[in-house]
C-alpha positions as CSV (number, residue, x, y, z in Angstrom):
1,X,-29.0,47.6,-20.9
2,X,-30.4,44.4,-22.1
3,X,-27.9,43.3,-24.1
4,X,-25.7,43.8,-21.0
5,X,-28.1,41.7,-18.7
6,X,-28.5,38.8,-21.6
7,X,-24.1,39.1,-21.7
8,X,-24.3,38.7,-18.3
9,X,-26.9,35.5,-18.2
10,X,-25.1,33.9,-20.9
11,X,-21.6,34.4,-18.7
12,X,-23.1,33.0,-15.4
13,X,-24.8,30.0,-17.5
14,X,-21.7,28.9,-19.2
15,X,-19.8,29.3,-15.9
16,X,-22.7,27.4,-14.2
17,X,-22.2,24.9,-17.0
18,X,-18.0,24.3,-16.8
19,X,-18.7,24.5,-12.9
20,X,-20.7,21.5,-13.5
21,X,-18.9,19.5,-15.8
22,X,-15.3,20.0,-13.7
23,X,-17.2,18.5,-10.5
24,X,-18.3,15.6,-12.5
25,X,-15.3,14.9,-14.3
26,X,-13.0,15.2,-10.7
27,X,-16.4,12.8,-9.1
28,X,-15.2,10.4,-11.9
29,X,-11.5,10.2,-11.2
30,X,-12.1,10.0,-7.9
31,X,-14.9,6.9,-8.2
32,X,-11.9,5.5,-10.6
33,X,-9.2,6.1,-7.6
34,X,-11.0,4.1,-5.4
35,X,-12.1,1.7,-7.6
36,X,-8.4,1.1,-8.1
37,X,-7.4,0.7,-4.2
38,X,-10.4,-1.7,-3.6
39,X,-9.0,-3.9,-6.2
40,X,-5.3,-3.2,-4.9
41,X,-7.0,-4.5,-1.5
42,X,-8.5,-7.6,-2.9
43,X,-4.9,-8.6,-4.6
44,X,-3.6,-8.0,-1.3
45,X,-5.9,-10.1,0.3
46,X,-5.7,-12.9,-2.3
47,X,-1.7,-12.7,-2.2
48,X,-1.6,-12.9,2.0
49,X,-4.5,-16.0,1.9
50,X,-1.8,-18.0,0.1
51,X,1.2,-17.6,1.7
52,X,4.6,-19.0,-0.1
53,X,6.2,-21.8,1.9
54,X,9.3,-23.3,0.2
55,X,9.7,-26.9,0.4
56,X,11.6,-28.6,3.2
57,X,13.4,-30.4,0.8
58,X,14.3,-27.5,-1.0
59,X,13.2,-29.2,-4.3
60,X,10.1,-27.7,-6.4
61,X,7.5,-31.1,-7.4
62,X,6.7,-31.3,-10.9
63,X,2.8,-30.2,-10.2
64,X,4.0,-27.2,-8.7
65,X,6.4,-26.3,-11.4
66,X,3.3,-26.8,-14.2
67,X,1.4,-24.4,-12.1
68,X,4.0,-21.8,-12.3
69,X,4.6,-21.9,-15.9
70,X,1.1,-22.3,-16.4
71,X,0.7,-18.8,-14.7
72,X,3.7,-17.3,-16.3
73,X,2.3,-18.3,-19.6
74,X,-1.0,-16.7,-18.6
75,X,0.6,-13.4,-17.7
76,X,3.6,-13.2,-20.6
77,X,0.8,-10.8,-22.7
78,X,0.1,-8.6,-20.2
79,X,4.0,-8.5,-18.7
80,X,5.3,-7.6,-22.7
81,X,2.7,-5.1,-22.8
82,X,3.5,-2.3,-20.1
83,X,7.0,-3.6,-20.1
84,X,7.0,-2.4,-23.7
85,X,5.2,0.6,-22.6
86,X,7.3,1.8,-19.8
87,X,10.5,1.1,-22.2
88,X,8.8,3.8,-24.5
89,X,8.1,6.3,-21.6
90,X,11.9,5.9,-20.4
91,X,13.1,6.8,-24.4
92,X,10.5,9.9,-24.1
93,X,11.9,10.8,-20.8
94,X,15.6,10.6,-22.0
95,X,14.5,12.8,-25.1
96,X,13.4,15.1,-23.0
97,X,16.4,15.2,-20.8
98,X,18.8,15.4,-24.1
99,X,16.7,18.2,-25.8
100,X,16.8,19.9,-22.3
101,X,20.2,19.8,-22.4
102,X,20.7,20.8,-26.0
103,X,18.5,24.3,-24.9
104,X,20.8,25.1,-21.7
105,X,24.1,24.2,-23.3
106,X,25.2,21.3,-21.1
107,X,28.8,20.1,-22.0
């Protein structure tokens, strides 16, 4: 009978315990979700407080030019990095799709 009621304890302690830990872990990802729309909002913001208006003459000015390859240089890193990363999803992805294939017998 006691062993029973200390098998028992132990049970409703550890499912106390994973009850705990899954709430935490789904308040985390959560906090992180919204984390990510408030900064999707602030680029938002930024973007719309500096509206692109093409020049009448239709000609970029040299200062303007500097400052768009001075941001293009700035973002290159960050541009060959998930461009590199989504190129390796996409050969996971068609892997995936041949091997399926290869299992069902597709012509």
């Amino acid at each position: 009978m006691v062993r029973r009621r200390n098998i028992a304890l132990g049970c409703a302690g550890a499912a106390v315990t994973i009850g705990i830990v899954v709430v935490a872990v789904l308040g985390w990802q959560l906090n992180l979700h919204i984390r990510s729309l408030r900064e999707d909002t602030d680029v938002r913001a930024r973007v719309a407080a500096w509206p692109f208006a093409p020049p009448v003459s239709g000609v970029v000015s040299q200062d303007r030019l500097r400052v768009f390859l001075e941001v293009c240089r700035r973002t290159e890193p960050v541009e060959r990095k998930y461009r590199k990363a989504h190129a390796e999803k996409k050969i996971r992805e068609d892997l995936d799709d041949y091997r399926r294939a290869i299992r069902e017998g597709s012509p």
